[in-house]
C-alpha positions in Angstrom: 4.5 16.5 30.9 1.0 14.8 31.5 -0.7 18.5 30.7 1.4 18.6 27.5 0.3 15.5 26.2 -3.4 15.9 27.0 -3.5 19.2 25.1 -1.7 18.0 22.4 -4.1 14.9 21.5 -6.5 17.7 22.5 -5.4 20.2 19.4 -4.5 16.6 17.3 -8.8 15.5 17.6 -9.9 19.1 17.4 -7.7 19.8 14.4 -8.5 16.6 12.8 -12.5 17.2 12.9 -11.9 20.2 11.5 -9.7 19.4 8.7 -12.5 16.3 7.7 -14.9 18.5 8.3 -13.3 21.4 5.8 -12.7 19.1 3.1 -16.4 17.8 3.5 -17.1 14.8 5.8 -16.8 11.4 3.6 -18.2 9.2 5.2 -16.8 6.0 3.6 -13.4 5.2 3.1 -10.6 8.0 1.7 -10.7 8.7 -1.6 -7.7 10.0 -3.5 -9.7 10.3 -7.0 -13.3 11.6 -7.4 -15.6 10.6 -10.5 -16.1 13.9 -12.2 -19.3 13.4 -15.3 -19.0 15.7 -18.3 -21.4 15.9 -21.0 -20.7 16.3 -24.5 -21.7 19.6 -25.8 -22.1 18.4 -29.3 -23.5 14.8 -28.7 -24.9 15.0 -24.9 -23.2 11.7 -24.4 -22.2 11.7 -20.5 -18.3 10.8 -19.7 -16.7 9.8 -16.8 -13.6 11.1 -16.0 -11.1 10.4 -12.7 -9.9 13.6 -10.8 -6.9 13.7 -8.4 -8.3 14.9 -5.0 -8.1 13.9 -1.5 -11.2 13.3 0.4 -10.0 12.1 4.2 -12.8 8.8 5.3 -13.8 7.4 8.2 -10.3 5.1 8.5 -8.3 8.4 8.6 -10.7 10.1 11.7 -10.2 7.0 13.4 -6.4 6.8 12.8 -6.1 10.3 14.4 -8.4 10.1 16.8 -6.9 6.7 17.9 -3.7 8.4 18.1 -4.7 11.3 19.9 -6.1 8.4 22.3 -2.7 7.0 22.8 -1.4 10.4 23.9 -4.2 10.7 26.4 -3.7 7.7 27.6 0.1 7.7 28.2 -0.4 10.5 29.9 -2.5 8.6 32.4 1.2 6.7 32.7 3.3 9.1 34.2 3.1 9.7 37.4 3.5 13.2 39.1 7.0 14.0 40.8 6.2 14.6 45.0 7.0 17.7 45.5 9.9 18.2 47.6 10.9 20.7 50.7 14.5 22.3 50.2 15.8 22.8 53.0 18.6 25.1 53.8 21.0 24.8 56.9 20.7 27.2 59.9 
């Protein structure tokens, strides 16, 4: 159970970096909508416009990777089961 849980916050971290990393690493907080500036074709007036689009920050690393901490660690909490002789009757 202890080797379980240490590769599983293992593969949670490693995913996680990954993931941030993929959808390029904000480094502020997450960001659900991006600013998106469009110019007018006809006037060249600049607009501002709001696109839907997740951008994981710095609180959601540290969520996982806090998570994947807890895992570790409560595998530090279980102890190991003594291994036991069975012996059979002559």
């Amino acid at each position: 159970m202890k080797r379980v849980l240490r590769i599983l916050a293992t593969v949670l971290a490693v995913a996680l970096l990954i993931f941030w990393l993929a959808k390029g690493p904000n480094t502020g907080w997450t960001k659900t909508q991006v600013q998106v500036k469009t110019v007018d074709e006809v006037t060249g007036l600049e607009d501002i416009k709001w696109k839907d689009e997740f951008l994981p920050g710095v609180d959601f690393v540290g969520g996982a990777l806090l998570g994947a901490g807890i895992l570790a660690g409560t595998s530090l909490l279980i102890r190991n089961k003594p291994k036991t002789k069975n012996e059979t009757p002559a």
